[in-house]
N, C-alpha and C positions, 0 to 999 in steps of 0.2 A: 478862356473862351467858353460861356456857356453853353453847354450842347442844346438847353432849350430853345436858341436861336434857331436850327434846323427843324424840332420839334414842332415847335408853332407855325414855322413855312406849311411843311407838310399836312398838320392838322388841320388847318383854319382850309385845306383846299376842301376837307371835305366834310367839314362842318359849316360852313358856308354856301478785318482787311488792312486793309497795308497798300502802299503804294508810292509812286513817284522815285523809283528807286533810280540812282543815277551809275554812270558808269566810270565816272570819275567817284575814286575814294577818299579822296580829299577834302578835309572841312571845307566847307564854306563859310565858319564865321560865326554862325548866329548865337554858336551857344555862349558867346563871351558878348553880345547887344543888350538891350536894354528889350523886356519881354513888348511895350510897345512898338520897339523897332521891327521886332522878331515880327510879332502881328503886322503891321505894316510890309514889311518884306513878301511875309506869305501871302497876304491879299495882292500885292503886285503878279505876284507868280501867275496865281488863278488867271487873276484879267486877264494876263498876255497868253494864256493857253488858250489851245484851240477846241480841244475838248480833254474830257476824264469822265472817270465812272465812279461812281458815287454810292454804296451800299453801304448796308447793314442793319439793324433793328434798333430801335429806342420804346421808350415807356414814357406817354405823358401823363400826368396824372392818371396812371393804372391803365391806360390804354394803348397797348401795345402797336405799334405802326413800324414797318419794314418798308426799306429801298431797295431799288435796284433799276438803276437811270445809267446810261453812259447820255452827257450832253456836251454839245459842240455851238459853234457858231449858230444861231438860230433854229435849232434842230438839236432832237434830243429822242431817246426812245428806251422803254423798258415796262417798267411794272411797282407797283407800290399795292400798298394793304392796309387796311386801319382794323383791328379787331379782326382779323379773319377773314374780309371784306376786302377780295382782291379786285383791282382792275388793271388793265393794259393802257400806255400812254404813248403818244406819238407826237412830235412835236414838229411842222414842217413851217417853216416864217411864223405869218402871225395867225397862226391855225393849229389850233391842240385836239387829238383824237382821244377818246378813250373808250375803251371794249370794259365792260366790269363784266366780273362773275351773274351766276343766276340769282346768286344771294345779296351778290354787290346791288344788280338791278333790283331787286326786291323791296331791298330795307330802305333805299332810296327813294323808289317810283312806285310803290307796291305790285302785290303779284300778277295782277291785270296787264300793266305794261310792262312786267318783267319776260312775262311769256311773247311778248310782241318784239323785246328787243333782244332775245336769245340769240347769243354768236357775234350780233349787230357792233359795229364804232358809230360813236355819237362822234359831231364836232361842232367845234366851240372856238370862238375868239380869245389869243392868248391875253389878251390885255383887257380888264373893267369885267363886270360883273361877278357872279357869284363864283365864277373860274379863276378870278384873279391872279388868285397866287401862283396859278402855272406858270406866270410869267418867269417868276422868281425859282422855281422848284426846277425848273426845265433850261437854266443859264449858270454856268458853272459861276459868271464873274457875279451876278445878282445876287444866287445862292450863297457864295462865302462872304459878299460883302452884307450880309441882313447876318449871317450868324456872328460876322465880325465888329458888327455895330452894338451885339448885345452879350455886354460881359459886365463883372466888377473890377476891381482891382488888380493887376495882372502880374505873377511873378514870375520869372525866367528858372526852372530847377535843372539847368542845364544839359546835357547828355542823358541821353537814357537810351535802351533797348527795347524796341517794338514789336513783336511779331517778328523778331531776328533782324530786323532794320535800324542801325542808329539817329536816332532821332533829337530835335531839342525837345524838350516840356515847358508849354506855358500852364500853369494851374492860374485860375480864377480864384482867387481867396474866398468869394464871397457862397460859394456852394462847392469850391474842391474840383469843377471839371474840367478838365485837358484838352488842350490844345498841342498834337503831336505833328511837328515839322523835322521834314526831309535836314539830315544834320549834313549829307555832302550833295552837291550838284545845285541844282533851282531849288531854294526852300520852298517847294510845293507843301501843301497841307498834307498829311500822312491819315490822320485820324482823328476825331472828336472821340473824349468819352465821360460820358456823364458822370456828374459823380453828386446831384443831390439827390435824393429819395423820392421815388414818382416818376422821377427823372432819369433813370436808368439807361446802359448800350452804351452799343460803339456804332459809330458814323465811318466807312473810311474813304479814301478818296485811292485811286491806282489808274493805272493804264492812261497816265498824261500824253496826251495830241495825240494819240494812235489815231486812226481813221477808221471812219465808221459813215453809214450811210441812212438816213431816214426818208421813207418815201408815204404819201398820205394812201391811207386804205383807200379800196375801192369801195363807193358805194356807200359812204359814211353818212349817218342821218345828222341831218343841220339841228341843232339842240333847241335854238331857236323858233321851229316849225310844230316842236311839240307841247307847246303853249303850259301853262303850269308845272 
């Protein structure tokens, strides 16, 4: 599974852990499938959840980018960073909020309208435009099926130990990165972790269907209204 699949979600939005633990300790199987079944299993998992949270840091080509999203059915809520450059996200239907930093507003809008939109949530349509990928960043079943879409050759190295969770391992032959599934209960995703150069981190996924609430800021500036 290449971890660059999440990479590219996350970056192109703004250029443009451990988890799943079950309470059953019993195999579930996967680490004696075939690693595309395994892949196919876990993407089934995702889809049928209702939400999970999703952190960790990665490196794309040198540029360092951190998560920290819990999303659900249509709704989603946390915070992400690219370089330093933090902002707040909120996700209610098809309407994405986001609060950035003074330096996030900065480097973006310069400092003229950074001072105008200090504290302030912009919002934005989650689908088309320059926001596009929220779509994808903000849906647990989108998210894992775009990094599930983009691997090489896939081999099953079966059991392994993660963060003190047993897990299966998919390695990607073609750059080395893991794909760490849940080894008893729902093979949920456990964690992505890079492994070609540039490409660096752990991605993990935890806290599967808990319940969680997003509600849209007050008073949030339509993105659209602030022309250029």
């Amino acid at each position: 599974m290449r971890a660059s699949g999440l990479v590219l979600v996350a970056a192109g939005l703004l250029v443009a852990g451990c988890g799943g633990h079950s309470k059953s300790a019993s195999s579930n199987g996967e680490a004696s499938k075939s690693a595309n079944a395994v892949l196919a299993d876990t993407k089934a998992a995702a889809d049928s959840a209702s939400s999970a949270h999703v952190s960790g840091s990665m490196s794309s080509g040198g540029t360092p980018i951190t998560i920290d999203l819990t999303m659900g059915k249509g709704k989603a809520k946390g915070s992400m960073s690219t370089s330093g450059l933090e902002f707040d996200l909120v996700r209610v239907g098809d309407t994405a909020y986001i609060k950035g930093s003074d330096d996030f507003y900065k480097h973006y809008a310069g400092a003229a309208v950074a001072q105008l939109l200090h504290g302030k949530w912009l919002k934005t349509p989650i689908a088309g435009g320059r926001f596009g990928s929220l779509a994808a960043l903000t849906s647990i079943s989108q998210l894992f099926g775009k990094v599930a879409a983009n691997h090489g050759k896939l081999a099953n190295d079966g059991k392994k130990t993660f963060n003190g969770q047993q897990v299966v391992e998919i390695r990607d032959t073609s750059d080395n990165s893991k794909l760490y599934v849940a080894a008893t209960g729902k093979p949920y995703p456990v964690a992505i972790v890079g492994g070609k150069k540039g490409q660096s981190g752990t991605i993990g996924f935890d806290d599967w269907n808990a319940s969680f609430s997003a509600s849209a800021p007050k008073d949030a500036i339509d993105i659209s209204k602030l022309g250029g």
